[in-house]
C-alpha positions as CSV (number, residue, x, y, z in Angstrom):
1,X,-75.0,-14.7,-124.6
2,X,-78.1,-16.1,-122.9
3,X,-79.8,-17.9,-126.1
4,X,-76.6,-19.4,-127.3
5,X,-76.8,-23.2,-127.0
6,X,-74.1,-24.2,-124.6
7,X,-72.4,-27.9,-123.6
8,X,-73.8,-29.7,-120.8
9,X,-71.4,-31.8,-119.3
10,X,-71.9,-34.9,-116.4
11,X,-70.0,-35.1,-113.4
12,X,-67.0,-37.0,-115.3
13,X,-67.0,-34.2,-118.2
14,X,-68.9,-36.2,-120.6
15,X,-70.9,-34.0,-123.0
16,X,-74.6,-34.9,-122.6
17,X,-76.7,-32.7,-124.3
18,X,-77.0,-28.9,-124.7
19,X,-79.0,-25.7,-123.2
20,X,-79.4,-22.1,-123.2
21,X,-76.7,-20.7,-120.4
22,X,-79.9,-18.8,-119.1
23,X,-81.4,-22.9,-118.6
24,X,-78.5,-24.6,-117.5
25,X,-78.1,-21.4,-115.2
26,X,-81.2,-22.0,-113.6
27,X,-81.5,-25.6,-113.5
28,X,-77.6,-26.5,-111.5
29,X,-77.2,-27.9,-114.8
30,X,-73.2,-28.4,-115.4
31,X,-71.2,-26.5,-118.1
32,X,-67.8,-26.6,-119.8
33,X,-65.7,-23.2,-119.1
34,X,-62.4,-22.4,-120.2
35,X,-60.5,-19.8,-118.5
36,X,-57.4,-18.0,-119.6
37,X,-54.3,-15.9,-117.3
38,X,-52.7,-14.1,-119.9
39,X,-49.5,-12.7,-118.7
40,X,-47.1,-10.6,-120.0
41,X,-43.0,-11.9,-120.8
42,X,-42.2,-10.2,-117.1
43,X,-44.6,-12.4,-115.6
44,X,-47.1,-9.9,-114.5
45,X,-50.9,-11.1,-114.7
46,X,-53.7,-9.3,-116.6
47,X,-56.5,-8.7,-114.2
48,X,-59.8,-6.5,-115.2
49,X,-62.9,-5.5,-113.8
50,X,-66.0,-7.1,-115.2
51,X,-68.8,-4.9,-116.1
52,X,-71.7,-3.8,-113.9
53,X,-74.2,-5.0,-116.5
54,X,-72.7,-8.8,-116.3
55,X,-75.3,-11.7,-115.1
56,X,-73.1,-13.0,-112.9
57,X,-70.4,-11.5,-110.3
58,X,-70.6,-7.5,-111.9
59,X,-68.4,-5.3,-110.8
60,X,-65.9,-7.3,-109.5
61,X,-62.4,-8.0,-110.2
62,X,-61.1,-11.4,-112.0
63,X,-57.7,-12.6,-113.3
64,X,-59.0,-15.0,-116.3
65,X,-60.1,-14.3,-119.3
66,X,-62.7,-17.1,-121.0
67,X,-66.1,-18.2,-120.9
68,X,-68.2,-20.9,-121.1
69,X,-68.1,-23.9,-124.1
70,X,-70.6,-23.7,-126.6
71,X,-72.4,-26.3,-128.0
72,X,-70.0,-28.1,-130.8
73,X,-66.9,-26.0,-129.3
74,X,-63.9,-27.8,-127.5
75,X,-62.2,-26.1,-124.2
76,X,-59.2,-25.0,-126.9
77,X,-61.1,-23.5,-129.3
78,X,-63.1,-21.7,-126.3
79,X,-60.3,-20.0,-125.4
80,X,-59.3,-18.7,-128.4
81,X,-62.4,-17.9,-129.4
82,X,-62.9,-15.9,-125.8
83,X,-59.6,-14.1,-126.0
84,X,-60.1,-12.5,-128.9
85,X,-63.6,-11.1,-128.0
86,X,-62.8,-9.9,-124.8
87,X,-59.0,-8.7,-125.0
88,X,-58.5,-8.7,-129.2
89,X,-55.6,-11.6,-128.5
90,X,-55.3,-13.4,-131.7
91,X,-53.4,-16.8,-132.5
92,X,-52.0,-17.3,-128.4
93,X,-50.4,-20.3,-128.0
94,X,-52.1,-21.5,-124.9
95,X,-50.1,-23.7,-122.6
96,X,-52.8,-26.0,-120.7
97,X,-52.2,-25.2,-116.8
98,X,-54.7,-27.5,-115.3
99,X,-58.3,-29.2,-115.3
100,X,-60.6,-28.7,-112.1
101,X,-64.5,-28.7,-111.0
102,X,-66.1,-25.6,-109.9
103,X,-69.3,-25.4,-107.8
104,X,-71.2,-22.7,-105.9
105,X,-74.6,-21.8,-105.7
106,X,-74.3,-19.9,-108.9
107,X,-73.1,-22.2,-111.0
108,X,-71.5,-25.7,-112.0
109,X,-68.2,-25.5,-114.1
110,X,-65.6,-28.3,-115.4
111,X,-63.1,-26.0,-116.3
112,X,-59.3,-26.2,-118.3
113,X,-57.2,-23.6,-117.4
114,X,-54.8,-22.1,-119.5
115,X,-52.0,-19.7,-119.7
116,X,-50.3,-17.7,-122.4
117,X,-47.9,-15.0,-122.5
118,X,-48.9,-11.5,-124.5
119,X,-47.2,-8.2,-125.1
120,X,-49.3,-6.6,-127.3
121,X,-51.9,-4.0,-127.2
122,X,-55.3,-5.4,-125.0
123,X,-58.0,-4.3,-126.7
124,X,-60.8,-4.7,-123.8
125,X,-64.3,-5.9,-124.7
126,X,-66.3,-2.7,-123.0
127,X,-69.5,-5.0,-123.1
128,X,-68.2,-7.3,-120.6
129,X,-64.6,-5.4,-119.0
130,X,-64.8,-2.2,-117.5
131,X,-61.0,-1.9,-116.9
132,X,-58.0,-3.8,-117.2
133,X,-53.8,-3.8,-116.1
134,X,-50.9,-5.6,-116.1
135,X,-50.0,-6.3,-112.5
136,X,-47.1,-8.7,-110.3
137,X,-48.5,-11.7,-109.2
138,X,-47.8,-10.1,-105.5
139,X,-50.5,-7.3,-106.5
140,X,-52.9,-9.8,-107.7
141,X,-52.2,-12.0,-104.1
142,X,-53.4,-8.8,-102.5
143,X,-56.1,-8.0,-105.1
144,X,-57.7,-11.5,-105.0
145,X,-57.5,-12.1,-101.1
146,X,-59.9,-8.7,-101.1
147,X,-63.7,-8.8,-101.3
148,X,-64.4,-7.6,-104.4
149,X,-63.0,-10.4,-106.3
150,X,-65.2,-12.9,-108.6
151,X,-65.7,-16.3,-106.3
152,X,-64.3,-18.1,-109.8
153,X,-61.4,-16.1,-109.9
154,X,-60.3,-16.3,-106.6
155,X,-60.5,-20.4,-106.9
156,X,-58.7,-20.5,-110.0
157,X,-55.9,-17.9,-109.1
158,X,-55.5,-20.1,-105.7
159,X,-54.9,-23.5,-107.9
160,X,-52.7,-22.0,-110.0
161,X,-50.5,-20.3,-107.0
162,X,-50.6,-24.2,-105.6
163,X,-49.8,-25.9,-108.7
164,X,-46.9,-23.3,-109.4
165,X,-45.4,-22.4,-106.0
């Protein structure tokens, strides 16, 4: 993950150039991320733990799925590509939920956030998720407004709640 080339984008989402995520970590540079809630046809949410051994947030609970935009890769094709490595979803038909900045001391995102609805078998990536479950959007309220949810996830769950309240 940390010698892949990824997009470096300006503050209007312009791609202008590329860097290791390790590099653009390190420097504030800002990335392209596209993030995923994959929910199920009765409108629960898929939440999982990440893994201990993550770079960033480990440990913690998040309620997208997704990653950061490699170089040459488009938010779409992120997605996809991030949903099958980390859940073994193939061919979702994402429905784009909304576009926002993200910014912490950690890290600088533009990020596309997207939904899609899944019934099938989630085949977790053990690398990256430790655990994962269904749950009703009133669980992940709860789950999120607790501690021991990733910063990222918290923001984006929060947006989506406002957007779709």
């Amino acid at each position: 993950m940390h010698d892949k080339y990824v997009a470096i984008a300006d503050e209007d989402d312009n791609v202008i150039g590329k860097a290791t995520w390790k590099e653009a970590h390190e420097k504030g540079m800002i990335t392209r991320a596209a993030n995923v809630l994959v929910f199920n046809s009765k409108g629960e949410l898929l939440v999982h733990k990440r893994s201990r051994s993550l770079p960033t947030f480990p440990g913690m609970y998040d309620i997208k799925l997704g990653g950061v935009v490699d170089d040459g890769e488009g938010y779409e094709e992120t997605a996809l590509r991030e949903l099958k490595e980390e859940a073994g979803i193939e061919n979702a038909k994402l429905k784009f939920l909304f576009y926002f900045k993200y910014r912490s001391d950690e890290y600088k995102n533009n990020r596309k956030v997207y939904s899609c609805i899944y019934n099938g078998k989630v085949r977790l990536q053990e690398e990256e998720i430790e655990e994962g479950k269904f749950v009703t959007l009133d669980e992940a309220k709860k789950l999120v407004a607790g501690s021991d949810v990733s910063p990222s996830a918290a923001e984006v769950f929060w947006e989506f709640l406002k957007r779709n309240e």
